[in-house]
C-alpha positions, 0 to 999 in steps of 0.5 A: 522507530515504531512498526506496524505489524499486523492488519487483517481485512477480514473484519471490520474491528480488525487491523493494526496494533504498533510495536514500540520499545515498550510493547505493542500500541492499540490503536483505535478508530476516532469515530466509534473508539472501538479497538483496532487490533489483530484479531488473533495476532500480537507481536512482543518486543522481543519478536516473539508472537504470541496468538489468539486469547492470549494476544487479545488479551495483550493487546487489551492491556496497552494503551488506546492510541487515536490514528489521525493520519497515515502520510498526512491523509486523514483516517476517518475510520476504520475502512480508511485506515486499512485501504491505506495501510493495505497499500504499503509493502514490508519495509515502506516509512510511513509518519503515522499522526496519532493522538495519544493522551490527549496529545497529537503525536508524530511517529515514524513507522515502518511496516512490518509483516502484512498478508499478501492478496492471498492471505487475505483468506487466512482471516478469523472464522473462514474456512480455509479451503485454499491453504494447500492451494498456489497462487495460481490454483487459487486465481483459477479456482475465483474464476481467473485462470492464468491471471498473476494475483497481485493488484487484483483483489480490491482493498476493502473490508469484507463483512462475512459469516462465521465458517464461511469459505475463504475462496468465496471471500477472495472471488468477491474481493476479485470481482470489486476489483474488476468492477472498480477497474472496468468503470475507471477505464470507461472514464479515461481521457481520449489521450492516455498513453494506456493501451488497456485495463489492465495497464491502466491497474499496473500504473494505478499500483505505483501511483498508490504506493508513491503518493504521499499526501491525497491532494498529490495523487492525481499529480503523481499520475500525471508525471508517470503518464508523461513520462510514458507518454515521452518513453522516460523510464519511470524510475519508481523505487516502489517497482524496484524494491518489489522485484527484489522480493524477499532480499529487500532489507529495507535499505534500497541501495545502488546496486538494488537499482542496478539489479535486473528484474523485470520490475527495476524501472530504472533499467526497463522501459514502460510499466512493470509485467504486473501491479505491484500493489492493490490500489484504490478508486481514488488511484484508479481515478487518478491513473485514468484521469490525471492532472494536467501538468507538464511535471516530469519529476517528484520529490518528497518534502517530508512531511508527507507532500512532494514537490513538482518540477518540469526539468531536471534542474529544477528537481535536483533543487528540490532535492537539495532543498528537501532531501539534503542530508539523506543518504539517496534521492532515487523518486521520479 
């Protein structure tokens, strides 16, 4: 199994290298071939971390891999590659599809270590004015007091210039959001079941985290949406494994569900209290605007699509056709 351990989104030839048992992969963008690697960041086999010219250096000498895919929605460069790898939390599977000697290859990956929407200030060549700060000192110093900054700062990549402040970095981020936010929920259906905005950007988080395959997306929206709309429990595993935090192994188990955070959506009721994870335009428009479908359940085919059913006898046949042999079964 391989992993991804490390993305940066602070420059644009900057995100991701892949462990594997012979050593870290460099990846690169298939339009420009230009490398993808951590600026100043390379993992050795053995865990060890190795930093700046030397891990440069490291990751120059692996071979180059082309990323096609992340769970069968096309990479087309580099902006694309770090919106979608920038959704995932520690410890998510994903198939990456990559060329590799010219030949197209499937790997299955897990995430590894990547920077929360506050290290996005830990970039190269910033100017680190908030390393001594807390979460919440840093959302009063963009301009947001009182606000919990998960979900909050748009994924994207932030040209700046060399000793720039990280705070100035992080308050453009913030405002891409808040704009992105404020014209998706100018275009919601009269019908949504949302009460505001900022709900609106809570559900978004779960609807990027659950969809494996773009042309899914919108569908995922509208089972959550109905299951609001109906007071079903959303049942999304990416909410639960979130509430865990750091006690999250990356083996969700049953008494994970039966724990009570205010995050497990199998016990509570309605949204999670905050996002979960930064989603992008096409969640947000996806939250707003969802496909019309009585569908109340989802289940993952496994090749990066998910199948759709409007009663739970239906959704339990999918999973047996599609899930058959795996240890459990817990998406909506």
């Amino acid at each position: 199994m391989a992993r991804i351990i490390g993305i940066d989104l602070g420059t644009t030839n900057s995100l991701v290298a892949v462990l594997e048992a012979d050593g870290p992969r460099v990846l690169t963008d298939p339009q420009t071939g230009a490398r993808l690697l951590p600026s100043a960041v390379a993992f050795q086999p053995d865990g060890d971390v190795v930093v700046g010219a030397r891990a440069r250096e490291l990751a120059g000498e692996r071979p180059l891999d082309t990323i096609l895919s992340v769970n069968g929605t096309k990479i087309n460069d580099s902006r694309d590659l770090a919106r979608q790898i920038a959704t995932f939390s520690p410890g998510t599977k994903v198939e990456v599809k990559v060329l590799r000697a010219q030949r197209e290859q499937t790997i299955g990956v897990t995430l590894g270590s990547m920077p929360t929407n506050l290290e996005l200030a830990k970039a190269d060549s910033l100017k680190p004015t908030t390393s001594a700060m807390s979460d919440a000192e840093i959302m009063q110093a963009i301009g947001a007091p009182g606000v919990p900054p998960e979900g909050r700062f748009f994924p994207d990549t932030y040209a700046y210039s060399k000793g720039s402040a990280d705070v100035a970095v992080l308050s453009r981020a913030y405002r891409a959001m808040q704009r992105r936010l404020e014209s998706a929920w100018a275009e919601r259906t009269p019908d949504t079941p949302l009460r505001s905005a900022d709900e609106a950007l809570t559900l978004a988080s779960i609807v990027e985290k659950e969809t494996g395959r773009a042309e899914d997306r919108s569908l995922v929206a509208g089972v959550f949406v109905n299951r609001l709309r109906s007071g079903m429990p959303l049942q999304t595993d990416p909410s639960v494994i979130y509430g865990l935090g750091e006690a999250f192994d990356g083996n969700l188990r049953k008494r994970d569900l039966q724990a009570d955070t205010p995050y497990n959506t199998y016990l509570r009721a309605g949204l999670p209290p905050t996002p979960i994870a930064m989603p992008g335009k096409d969640a947000l428009m996806a939250t707003v605007r969802p496909a019309a479908t009585k569908a109340l359940y989802f289940v993952a085919r496994g090749d990066g699509a998910s199948v759709f059913s409007e009663s739970l006898a239906d959704h339990n046949r999918a999973v047996n056709k599609f899930q058959r042999g795996t240890a459990r079964n817990t998406e909506p």
